[in-house]
N, C-alpha and C positions, 0 to 999 in steps of 0.2 A: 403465466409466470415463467414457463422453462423458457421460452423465446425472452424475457427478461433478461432473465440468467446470461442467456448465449449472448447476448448484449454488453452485457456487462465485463464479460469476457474480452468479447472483442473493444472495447473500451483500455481494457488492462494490457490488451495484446500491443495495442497501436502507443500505449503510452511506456512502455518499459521496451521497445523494439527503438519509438525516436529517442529516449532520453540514454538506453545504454549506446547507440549508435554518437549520440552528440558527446559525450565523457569518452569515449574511445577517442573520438577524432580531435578532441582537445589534447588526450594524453598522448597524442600521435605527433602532434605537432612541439608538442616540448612542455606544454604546460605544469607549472608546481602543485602539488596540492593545495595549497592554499588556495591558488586563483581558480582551479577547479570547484574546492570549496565555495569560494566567494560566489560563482557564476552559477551554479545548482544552486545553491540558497539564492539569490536575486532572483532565478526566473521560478523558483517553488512560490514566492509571496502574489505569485498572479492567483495560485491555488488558495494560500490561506484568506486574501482579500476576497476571494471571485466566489467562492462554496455558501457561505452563507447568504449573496443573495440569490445564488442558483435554486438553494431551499425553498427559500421564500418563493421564487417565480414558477417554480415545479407545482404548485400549491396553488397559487393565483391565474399563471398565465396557461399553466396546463404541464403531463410531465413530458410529452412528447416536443413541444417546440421548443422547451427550455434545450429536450438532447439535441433537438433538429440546428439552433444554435450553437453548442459545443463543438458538434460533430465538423458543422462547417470551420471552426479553428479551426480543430483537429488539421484538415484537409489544406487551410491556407500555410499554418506553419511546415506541414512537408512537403507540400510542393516546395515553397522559398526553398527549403533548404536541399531540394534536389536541382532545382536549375541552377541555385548561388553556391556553392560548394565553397563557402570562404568559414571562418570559425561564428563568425557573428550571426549567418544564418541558422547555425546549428544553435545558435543561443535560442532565435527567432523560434524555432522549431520545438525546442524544448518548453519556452515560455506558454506557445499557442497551445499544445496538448498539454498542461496544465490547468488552462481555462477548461479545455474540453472537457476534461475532467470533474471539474467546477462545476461544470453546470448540467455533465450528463450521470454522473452518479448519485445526486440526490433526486433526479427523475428515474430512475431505475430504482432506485431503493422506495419508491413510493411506490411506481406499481407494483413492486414484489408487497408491499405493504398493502393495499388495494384488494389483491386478490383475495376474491372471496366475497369482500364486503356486500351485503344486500341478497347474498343468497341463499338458498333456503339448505336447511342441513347443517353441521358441527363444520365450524371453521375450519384448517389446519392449524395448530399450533404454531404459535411464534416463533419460539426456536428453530421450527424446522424450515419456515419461511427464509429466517434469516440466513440458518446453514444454506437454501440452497441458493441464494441470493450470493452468498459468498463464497459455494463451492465455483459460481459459474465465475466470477472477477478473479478470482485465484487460477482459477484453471487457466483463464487469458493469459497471468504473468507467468505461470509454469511456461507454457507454450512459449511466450518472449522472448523468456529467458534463456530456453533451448534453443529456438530460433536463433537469436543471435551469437550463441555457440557456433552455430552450422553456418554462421555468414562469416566468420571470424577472417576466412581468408579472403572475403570476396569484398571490393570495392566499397565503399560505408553511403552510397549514393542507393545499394538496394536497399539498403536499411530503410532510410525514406522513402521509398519507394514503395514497399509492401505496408509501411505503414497509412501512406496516404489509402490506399487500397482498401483497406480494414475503416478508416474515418470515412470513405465514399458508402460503403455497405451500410456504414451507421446511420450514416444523413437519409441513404434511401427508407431504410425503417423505420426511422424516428419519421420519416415526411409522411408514411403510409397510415400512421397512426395518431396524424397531430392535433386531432379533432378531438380526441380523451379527454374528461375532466375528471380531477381530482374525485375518490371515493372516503366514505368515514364510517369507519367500524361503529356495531354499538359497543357501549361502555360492557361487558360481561367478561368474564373467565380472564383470561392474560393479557385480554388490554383495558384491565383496571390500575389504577395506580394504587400503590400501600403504602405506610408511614416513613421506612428507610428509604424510598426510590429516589426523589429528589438527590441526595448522599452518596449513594451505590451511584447513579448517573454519573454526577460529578466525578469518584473516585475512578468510575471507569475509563471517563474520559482523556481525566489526567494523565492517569497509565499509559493511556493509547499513546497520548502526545509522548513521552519518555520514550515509548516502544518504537516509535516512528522516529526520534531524535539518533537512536541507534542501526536503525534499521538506511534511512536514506545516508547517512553515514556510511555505512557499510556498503552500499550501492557506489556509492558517489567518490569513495577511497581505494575497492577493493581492487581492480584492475591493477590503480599505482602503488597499491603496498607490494607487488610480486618485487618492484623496484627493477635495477639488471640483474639477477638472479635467473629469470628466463625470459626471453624474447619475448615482443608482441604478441604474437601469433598464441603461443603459450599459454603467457598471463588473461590472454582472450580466453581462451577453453578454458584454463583453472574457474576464473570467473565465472563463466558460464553454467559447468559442475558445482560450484556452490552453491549458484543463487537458483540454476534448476530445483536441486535438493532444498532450498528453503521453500520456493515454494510446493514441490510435493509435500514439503512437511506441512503447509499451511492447509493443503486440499484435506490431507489425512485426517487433520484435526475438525477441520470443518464438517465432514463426513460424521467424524465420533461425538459431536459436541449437537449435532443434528437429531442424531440416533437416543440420546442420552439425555435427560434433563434432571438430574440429578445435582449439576451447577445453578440451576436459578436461584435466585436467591439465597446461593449457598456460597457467598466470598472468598471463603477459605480455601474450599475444593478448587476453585478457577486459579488461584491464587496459586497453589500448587502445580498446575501444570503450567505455569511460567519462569518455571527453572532452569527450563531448557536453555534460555537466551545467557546467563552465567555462566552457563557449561559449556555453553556452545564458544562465549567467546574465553573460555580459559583455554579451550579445545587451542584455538588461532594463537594465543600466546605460548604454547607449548610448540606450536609449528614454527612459529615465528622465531622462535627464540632457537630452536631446532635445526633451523636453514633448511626445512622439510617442505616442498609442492607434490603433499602427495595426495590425489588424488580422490582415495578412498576414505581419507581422513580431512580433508575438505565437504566432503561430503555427508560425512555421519554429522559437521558440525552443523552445515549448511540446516541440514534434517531437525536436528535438536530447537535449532532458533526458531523455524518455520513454523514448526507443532505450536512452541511456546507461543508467538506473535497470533496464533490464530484464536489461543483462548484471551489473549488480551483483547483482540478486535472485538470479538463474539461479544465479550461481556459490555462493552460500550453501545455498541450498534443494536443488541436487544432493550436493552434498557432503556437508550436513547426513542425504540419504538415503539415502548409500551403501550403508551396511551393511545388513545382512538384514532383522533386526528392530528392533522399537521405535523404529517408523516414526513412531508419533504423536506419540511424545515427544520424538523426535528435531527432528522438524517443530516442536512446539513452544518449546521450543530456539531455534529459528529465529526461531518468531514474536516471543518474547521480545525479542530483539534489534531485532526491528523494533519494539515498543510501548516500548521505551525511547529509542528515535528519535523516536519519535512524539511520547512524555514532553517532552522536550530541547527539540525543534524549536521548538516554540508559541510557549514560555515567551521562548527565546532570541531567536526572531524577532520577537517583539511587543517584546524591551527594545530591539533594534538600532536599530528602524525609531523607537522612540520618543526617541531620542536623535541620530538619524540624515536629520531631515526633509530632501527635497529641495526645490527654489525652485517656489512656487504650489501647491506643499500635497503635490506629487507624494511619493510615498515607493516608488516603483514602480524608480528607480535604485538606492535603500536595499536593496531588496529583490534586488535583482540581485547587489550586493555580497556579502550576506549567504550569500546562494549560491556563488559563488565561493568565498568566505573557507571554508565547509564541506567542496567539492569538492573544492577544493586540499589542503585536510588529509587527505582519502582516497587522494590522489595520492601524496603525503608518503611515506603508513602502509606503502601498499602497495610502494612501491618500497626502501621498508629490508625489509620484510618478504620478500618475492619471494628474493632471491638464497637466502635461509636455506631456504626452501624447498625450490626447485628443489635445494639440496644434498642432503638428505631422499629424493628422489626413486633 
């Protein structure tokens, strides 16, 4: 399972290393948000198409060749876009680690689901399977995301460069172990299914897609909401420090929602610690509005959404793995909801902010709005949806 984990990781490191590297080098070249927007959304639907039959083949054909698979995108789109250095390669590069992703995260989410099965002794709990499943893919995009702070001054050709590197290590593992076949829990203790789960699934899922509609948004806009306000160079590191600090927030929560099960089956309580993502973007509309890049305050906001986004994931991704078998397809399921977030996000947040400029070019308040306005409607969802459940129960 930890060698899972550290997979997963490096899965998350290779895909948020090419994709902030490819949105830099578009915003480099002159690009509007819009067509930023438009180009993130087009090459995320390789993700929302591609995940659910990654599930399926994690399942069928095994979880290691479906990653052995990914892994080789992964590897073909950054090469391209290290020998082509044109924008369209960068397109190429972003589209290929989206599949990778497609089809190497619901084979990791099955073996992390796997573990254990058939052996003698009390399972590990679910929860804490899933925390560490998720502490290792979060920790990859912490890392990323720092990382490509620390390249910020350096040529955007290392970018793809360390990431092809990260997709070769994958391909080697996934090859070493492609002989796996799928495992199936027995039906007892927490991977039973109960009257609400069908419900709870669903509402989980939804959420997620809303939380990810905001979230790749925010990825995909943040750099050009600084606007001229500061340099490239600048608006590189702001970025960086935010989306660092979101994901530390995401490890943090992952960490506490591992340790604690006091959430399952308890809607209400998860539903509360998703406050953060309204706070966090009123945080941006006060900056914004503010003419403020400050750093520290980027960063507490950064933190706040991170925490929130993780008890949203948590509660989809457990639910989603309750039951015994057809873990990978289940997981993909999952993922799916997240790559149609992803879809949404881009497109939606590149029209807002282009019809939404703030005063001296800022669009970083725009963008704070635009978060809000998404989080609230998760707020909304959930709390019609919630009583109907908990009656089910």
């Amino acid at each position: 399972m930890v060698q899972a984990q550290v997979m997963a990781g490096l899965v998350c490191l290779g895909f948020y290393m090419t994709s902030m590297t490819s949105i830099s080098a578009w915003k480099e070249i002159g690009w509007e948000p819009w067509r930023i927007g438009v180009a993130t959304t087009t090459v995320n639907l390789a993700y929302a198409f591609m995940v659910a039959l990654g599930g399926r083949l994690a399942d069928r054909w095994g979880r290691a060749r479906t990653g052995l698979a990914g892994a080789a995108a992964g590897i073909g789109g950054c090469v391209t876009a290290l020998f082509l250095p044109q924008p369209w390669s960068a397109l190429t590069a972003f589209f290929c680690v989206n599949a990778a992703g497609a089809f190497c995260f619901p084979a990791l989410a099955g073996l992390v689901s796997d573990s254990g099965a058939g052996e003698r002794g009390p399972a590990m709990p679910l929860h804490r399977k899933v925390s560490g499943y998720n502490i290792g893919w979060s920790g990859g995009e912490l890392v990323g995301f720092a990382v490509f702070g620390l390249l910020a001054a350096m040529p955007r050709r290392t970018g793809f460069a360390s990431a092809s590197v990260v997709f070769v290590i994958l391909a080697a593992w996934f090859a070493s172990r492609r002989g796996m076949k799928a495992k199936v829990h027995k039906e007892a203790g927490d991977r039973t299914s109960r009257p609400g789960l069908p419900l709870l699934t669903f509402m989980g899922r939804f959420n997620l897609l809303l939380a990810c509609v905001l979230g790749s948004g925010m990825v995909s806009q943040l750099e050009k909401s600084f606007g001229t306000a500061v340099g490239l160079e600048e608006a590189r590191r702001l970025t960086s420090v935010l989306m660092t600090c979101y994901a530390a927030g995401l490890v943090c929560s992952f960490v506490a929602l591992g340790r604690w099960d006091g959430w399952v089956f308890r809607p209400r309580r998860l539903a509360l610690l998703q406050l953060g993502l309204p706070l966090g973007g009123a945080g941006l509309v006060l900056l914004g509005r503010a003419g403020l890049a400050n750093p520290e305050a980027l960063a507490a906001c950064g933190l706040a959404m991170g925490a929130s986004f993780g008890a949203v994931y948590t509660g989809s991704l457990y639910y989603s793995l309750r039951l015994p078998s057809r873990a990978g397809a289940s997981a993909g399921v999952h993922e799916t909801f997240i790559g149609t977030g992803n879809v949404i996000g881009p497109f939606l947040a590149g029209v807002f902010l282009q019809f939404r400029e703030m005063p001296d070019g800022w669009g970083l308040g725009g963008l704070g709005e635009f978060i809000c306005a998404v989080s609230l409607a998760g707020v909304l969802f959930q709390s019609i949806l919630i009583p109907r459940v908990e009656r089910r129960f």
